[in-house]
N, C-alpha and C positions, 0 to 999 in steps of 0.2 A: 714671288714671281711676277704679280702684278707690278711694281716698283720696278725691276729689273727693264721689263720691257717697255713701260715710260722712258726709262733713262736710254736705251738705244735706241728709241724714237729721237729724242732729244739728239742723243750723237750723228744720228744719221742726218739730220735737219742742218747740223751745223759745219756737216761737211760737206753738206748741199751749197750753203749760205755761201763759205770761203771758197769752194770751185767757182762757184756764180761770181763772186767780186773778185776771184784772179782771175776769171777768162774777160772781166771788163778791165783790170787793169790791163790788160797786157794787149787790148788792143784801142784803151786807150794812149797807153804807149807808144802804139804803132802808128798811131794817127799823127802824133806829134812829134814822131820822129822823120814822118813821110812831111811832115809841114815846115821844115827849116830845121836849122841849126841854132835859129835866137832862141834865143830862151832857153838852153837845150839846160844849165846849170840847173835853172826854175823847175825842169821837169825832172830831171834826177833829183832833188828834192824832195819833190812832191811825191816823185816815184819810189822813196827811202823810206817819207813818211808811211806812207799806204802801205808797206810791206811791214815797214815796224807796227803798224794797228794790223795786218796779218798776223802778224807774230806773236803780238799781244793777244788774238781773238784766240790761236792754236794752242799757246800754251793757255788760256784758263780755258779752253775744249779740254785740253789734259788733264788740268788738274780737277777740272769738276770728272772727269772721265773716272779720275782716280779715287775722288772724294763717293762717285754715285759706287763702286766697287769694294771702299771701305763702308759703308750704309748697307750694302746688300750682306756683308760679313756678318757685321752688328744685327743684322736682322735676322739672317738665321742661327745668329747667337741665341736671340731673343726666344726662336723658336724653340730651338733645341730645349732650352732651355723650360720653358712653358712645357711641352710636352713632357719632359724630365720631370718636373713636377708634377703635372696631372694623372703620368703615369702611377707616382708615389702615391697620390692621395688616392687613383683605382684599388693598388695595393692594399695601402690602409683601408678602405673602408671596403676590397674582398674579405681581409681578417677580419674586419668586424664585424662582416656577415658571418665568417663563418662562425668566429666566437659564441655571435650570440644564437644563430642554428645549433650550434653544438651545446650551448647552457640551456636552450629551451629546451633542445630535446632531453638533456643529461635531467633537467628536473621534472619532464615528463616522462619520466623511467622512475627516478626517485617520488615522484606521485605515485604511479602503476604502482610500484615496490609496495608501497604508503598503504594504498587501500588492498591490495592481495594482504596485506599480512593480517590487514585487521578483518579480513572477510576468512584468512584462516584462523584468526580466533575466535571470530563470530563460530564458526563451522564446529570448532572445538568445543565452546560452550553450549553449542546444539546436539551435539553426538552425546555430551556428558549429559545433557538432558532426557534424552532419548533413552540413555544408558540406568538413568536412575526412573525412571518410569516404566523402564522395563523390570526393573526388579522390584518395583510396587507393583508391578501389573503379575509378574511370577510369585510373589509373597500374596498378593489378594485371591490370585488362584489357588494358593496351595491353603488359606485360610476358606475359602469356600470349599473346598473338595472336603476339608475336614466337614465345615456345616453340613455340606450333603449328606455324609456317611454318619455325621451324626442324627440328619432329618430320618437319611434312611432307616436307622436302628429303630428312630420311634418313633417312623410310621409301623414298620413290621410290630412295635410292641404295640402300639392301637388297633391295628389291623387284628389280631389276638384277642387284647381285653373284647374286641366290636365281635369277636367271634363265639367267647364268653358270654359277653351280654346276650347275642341273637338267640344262643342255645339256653339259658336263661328263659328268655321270653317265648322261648319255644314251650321251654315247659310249661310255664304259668297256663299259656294258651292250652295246651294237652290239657293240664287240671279240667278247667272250666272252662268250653268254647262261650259258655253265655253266663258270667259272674253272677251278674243281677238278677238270674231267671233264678239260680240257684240260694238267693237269700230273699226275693222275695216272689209275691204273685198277687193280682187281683181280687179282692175283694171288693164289691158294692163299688166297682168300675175307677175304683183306686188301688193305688198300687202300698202295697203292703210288706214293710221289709222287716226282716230280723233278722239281729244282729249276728248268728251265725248259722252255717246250714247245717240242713236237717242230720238227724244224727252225732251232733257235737255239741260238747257242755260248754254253758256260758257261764262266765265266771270276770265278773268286772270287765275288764279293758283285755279280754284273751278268751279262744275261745279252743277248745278240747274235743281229741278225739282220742277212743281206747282202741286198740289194736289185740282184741281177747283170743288167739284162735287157737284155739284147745288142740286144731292138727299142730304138733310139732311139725309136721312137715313145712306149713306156709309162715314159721318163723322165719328173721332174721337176724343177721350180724346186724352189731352199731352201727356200721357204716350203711352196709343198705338199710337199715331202717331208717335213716335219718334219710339217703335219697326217696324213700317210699314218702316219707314228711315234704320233702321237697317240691316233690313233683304234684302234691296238693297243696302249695302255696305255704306249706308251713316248717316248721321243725322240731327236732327234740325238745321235750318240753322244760322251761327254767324253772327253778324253785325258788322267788325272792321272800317269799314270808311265810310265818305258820299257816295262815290261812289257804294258802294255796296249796300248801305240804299238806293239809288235814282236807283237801278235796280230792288230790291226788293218788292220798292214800284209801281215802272209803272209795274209788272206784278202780283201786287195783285187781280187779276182782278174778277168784280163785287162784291166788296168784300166797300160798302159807309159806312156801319158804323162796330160796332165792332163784332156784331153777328151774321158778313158774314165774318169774319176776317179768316188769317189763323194764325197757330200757330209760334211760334220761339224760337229757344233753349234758351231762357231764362225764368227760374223762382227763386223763393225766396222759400228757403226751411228752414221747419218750425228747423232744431235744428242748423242754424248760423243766420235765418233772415238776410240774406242780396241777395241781389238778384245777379246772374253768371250765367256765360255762361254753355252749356252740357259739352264744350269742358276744364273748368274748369277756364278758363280766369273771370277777373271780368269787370264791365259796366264802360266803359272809356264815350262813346257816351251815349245819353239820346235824344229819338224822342216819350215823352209821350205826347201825348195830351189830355190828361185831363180829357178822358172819361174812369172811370175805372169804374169795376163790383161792389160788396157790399155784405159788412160780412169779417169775419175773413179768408174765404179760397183762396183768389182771391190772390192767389202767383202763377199765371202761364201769360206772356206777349205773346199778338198775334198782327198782322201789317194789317190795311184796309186803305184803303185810305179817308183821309179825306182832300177834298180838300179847306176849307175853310184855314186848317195847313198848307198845303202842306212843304217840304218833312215829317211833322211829321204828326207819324202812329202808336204809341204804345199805346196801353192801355192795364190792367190787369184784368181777368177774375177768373173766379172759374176754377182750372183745370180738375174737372169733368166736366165741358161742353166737348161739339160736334162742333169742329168746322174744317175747313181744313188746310190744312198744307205745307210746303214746306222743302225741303229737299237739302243737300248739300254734296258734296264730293271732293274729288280732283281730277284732271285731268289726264288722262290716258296716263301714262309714258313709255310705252312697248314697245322699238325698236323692228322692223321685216325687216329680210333685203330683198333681193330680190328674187326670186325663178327663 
C-alpha cells in the first residue's frame, strides 16, 4: 500500500509537470504568433519539437504508470504468497503442538497406568501378607488356648495335691502342737532329747508304739488303724529283719492266737494281688504260720504270738475286722544346743 501511494504521488506530480509546460507552451505560442509572421516556419518547429518531448514525457508517464501497476501485482503476489506460507508453517507447527500435547499426555496416562498397577500389586502382596499373619496369629491362638486348658488342668491338679499336702500338715500339727517338748525337756538348764517319746519302744533307726486295748470296742479296721498311725506321725509297722520280727513279737502282748492279733503294714491289694509293704517295699521275710482267715477278702496280715512257731506270727485276716495295732516311725533327729 505504502508503494502504491508513492507511485500516484509520482503520477500526480507529472501531470502537474506537463499542464505547467503546456500552459507555457501555448502562450509561448501566442506571444510569437502576436509578434509577426517571420519566423512563423522556426516556430512551428520548435512548437513540433515541444510537443514531441510532450509526447515523449506522456507516454513514459504511461508506461512507468503501467510498469508502477504491474510492481504493485507482483507485490501482492509476494504477499499472498508469504502469508500462504506462514499460514502452513502456523498449521504445521499447531499439529506439532498438538502431536506432542497429545504424546505427553498419552505417556502421562501410560505413567499413571505404570505406577497404579504396580501400587496394585504392592496392595496385593500386602493383603497376602496380612492374610498369612492372620492365620499365624489364629493358629498361635488356637495353640495357646490349648496351653491354657492344659495350664488349667494342672493348676486344678496342684491346687489338689496343695490341698493334700495342707490336710497333711494339718495333721502332723494335730499329733504334736510342740514336737520338741514332746521328746525332750530340761535338765540342769539344758535341754535334753530322746530319741522317741515317751511311751514308745526304741529300737535302732525306728521308734514303736503298741496299741494293747483289751476293749474290743476301741479296736480297729486296717484302715483306720493305719489312719490312727497317721495322725501321730507314724504308720503300720514294717518288718525288714529277724531282729525287728523277734522285738515285735515279744511285745505282741496277750495277743495267743490271731483274733487278739495286732495288725501290720502289710496287705495284698486287690488290683496287683500281691502282697507289700505301706511303705511300698515288697515281702523279702515270710513269718506265716499257717493260721489264716477264710473267703476271698482276707488280704490284710496281723502278728500274735504263737508259741508252738515261735518266732513265726503272721497270719491273714478279713481287713474289715477289729483288731489292735502297732505303729512305727523314725527317731527323733532335732539337735538343741544349750541355753
Amino acid at each position: 500500500m505504502f508503494i502504491n501511494r508513492n507511485l500516484e504521488k509520482r503520477i500526480v506530480m507529472r501531470r502537474r509537470t506537463l499542464s505547467t509546460m503546456m500552459s507555457i507552451l501555448n502562450g509561448d505560442l501566442e506571444q510569437r504568433t502576436s509578434a509577426g509572421g517571420n519566423g512563423e516556419e522556426n516556430r512551428h518547429e520548435e512548437a513540433d519539437t515541444e510537443y514531441d518531448d510532450v509526447k515523449v514525457l506522456n507516454g513514459d508517464l504511461e508506461q512507468r504508470t503501467s510498469a508502477g501497476g504491474n510492481d504493485q501485482k507482483h507485490t501482492f503476489k509476494c504477499v499472498v504468497i508469504c502469508l500462504g506460507i506462514l499460514c502452513v508453517i502456523l498449521a504445521a507447527m499447531l499439529i506439532a503442538l498438538s502431536s506432542y500435547v497429545f504424546v505427553s499426555e498419552l505417556q502421562h496416562s501410560k505413567d499413571n497406568q505404570s505406577a497404579l498397577l504396580a501400587y496394585k500389586d504392592h496392595l496385593v502382596e500386602v493383603v497376602g501378607n496380612l492374610t498369612s499373619a492372620n492365620e499365624n496369629l489364629v493358629m498361635s491362638h488356637s495353640n495357646l488356648s490349648r496351653s491354657c486348658d492344659i495350664l488349667q488342668n494342672e493348676t486344678q491338679e496342684l491346687r489338689t495335691e496343695l490341698a493334700k499336702i495342707k490336710e497333711v500338715i494339718r495333721l502332723n500339727l494335730t499329733c504334736s502342737q510342740s514336737p520338741i517338748d514332746a521328746y525332750c525337756h530340761i535338765e540342769n538348764k539344758s535341754s535334753v532329747c530322746r530319741p522317741c517319746e515317751v511311751g514308745w519302744i526304741h529300737n535302732r533307726f525306728s521308734c514303736y508304739v503298741v496299741f494293747d486295748h483289751e476293749n474290743e470296742s476301741k479296736r480297729k479296721t486296717w484302715s483306720d488303724s493305719r489312719d490312727d498311725c497317721r495322725r501321730n506321725g507314724a504308720d503300720l509297722v514294717v518288718i525288714n529283719d529277724e531282729e525287728e520280727q523277734a522285738l515285735l513279737y515279744d511285745n505282741s502282748y496277750g495277743s495267743t492266737d490271731a483274733s487278739n492279733g495286732y495288725w501290720l503294714g502289710l496287705s495284698k491289694p486287690a488290683e496287683t494281688g500281691k502282697w507289700s509293704w505301706v511303705d511300698g517295699t515288697e515281702v523279702t521275710l515270710r513269718y506265716w504260720t499257717g493260721v489264716n482267715g477264710t473267703g476271698s477278702n482276707s488280704h490284710c496280715a496281723l502278728i500274735w504270738k504263737n508259741e508252738q512257731k515261735k518266732p513265726f506270727g503272721w497270719s491273714t485276716v478279713y481287713c474289715k475286722d477289729k483288731r489292735r495295732w502297732m505303729c512305727e516311725k523314725k527317731i527323733f533327729s532335732y539337735q538343741v544346743g544349750k541355753k
